[in-house]
C-alpha positions in Angstrom: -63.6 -48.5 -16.0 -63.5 -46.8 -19.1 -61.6 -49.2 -20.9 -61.7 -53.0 -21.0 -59.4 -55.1 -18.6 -59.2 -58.3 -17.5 -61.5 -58.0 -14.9 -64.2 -56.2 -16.8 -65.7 -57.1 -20.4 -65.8 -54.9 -23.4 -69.7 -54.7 -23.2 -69.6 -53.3 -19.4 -66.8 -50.8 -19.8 -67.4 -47.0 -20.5 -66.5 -47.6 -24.5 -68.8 -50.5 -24.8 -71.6 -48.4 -23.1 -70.8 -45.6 -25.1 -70.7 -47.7 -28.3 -74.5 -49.2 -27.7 -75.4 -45.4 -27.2 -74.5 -44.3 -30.8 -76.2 -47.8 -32.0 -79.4 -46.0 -30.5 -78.7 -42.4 -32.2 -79.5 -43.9 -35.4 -81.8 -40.7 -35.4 -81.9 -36.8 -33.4 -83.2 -37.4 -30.0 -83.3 -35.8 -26.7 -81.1 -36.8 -23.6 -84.1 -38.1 -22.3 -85.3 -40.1 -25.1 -82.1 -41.6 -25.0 -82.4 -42.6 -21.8 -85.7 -44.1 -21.8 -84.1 -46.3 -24.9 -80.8 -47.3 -22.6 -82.1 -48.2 -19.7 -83.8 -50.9 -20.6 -79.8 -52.6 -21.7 -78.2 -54.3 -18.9 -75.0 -52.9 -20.0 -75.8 -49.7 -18.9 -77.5 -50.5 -16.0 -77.1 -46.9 -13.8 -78.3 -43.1 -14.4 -74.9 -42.4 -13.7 -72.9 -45.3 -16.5 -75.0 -43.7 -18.9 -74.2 -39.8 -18.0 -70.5 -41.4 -17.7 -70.7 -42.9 -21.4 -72.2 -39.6 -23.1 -69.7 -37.6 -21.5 -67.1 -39.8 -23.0 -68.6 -39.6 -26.0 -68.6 -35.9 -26.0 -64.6 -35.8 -24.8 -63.7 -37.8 -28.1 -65.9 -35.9 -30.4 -68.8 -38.5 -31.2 -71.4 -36.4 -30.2 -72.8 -33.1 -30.8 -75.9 -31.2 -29.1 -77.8 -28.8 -31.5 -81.6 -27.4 -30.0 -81.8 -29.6 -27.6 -81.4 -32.9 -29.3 -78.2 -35.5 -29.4 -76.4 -36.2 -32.6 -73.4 -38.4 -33.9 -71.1 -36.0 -35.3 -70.3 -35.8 -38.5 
């Protein structure tokens, strides 16, 4: 689920998703902002994929939360 297998595309696994959620962080947003972005990408389909992919992208360091607002680490 989190990575790629021969069952499940690139697109549709955890790093896909979380990949199309940095492509959306191009600027400081909330987690709600980012949401109302997502949901509309059939990749991420679920409230809970998208939870799962920033939670990833927290665990490898991608992401950073500073006042309330999601950033791509530097």
């Amino acid at each position: 689920m989190i990575l790629p297998t021969k069952h499940l595309s690139p697109a549709q696994s955890l790093i896909g998703v979380s990949a199309l959620l940095l492509k959306h962080l191009d600027a400081p947003m909330t987690v709600n902002q980012l949401w109302e972005v997502a949901r509309r990408e059939a990749a991420v389909a679920t409230f809970d994929r998208f939870v799962l992919a920033l939670d990833v992208l927290f665990l490898v360091g991608a992401l950073d939360l500073a006042h309330g607002e999601l950033r791509v680490a530097s």
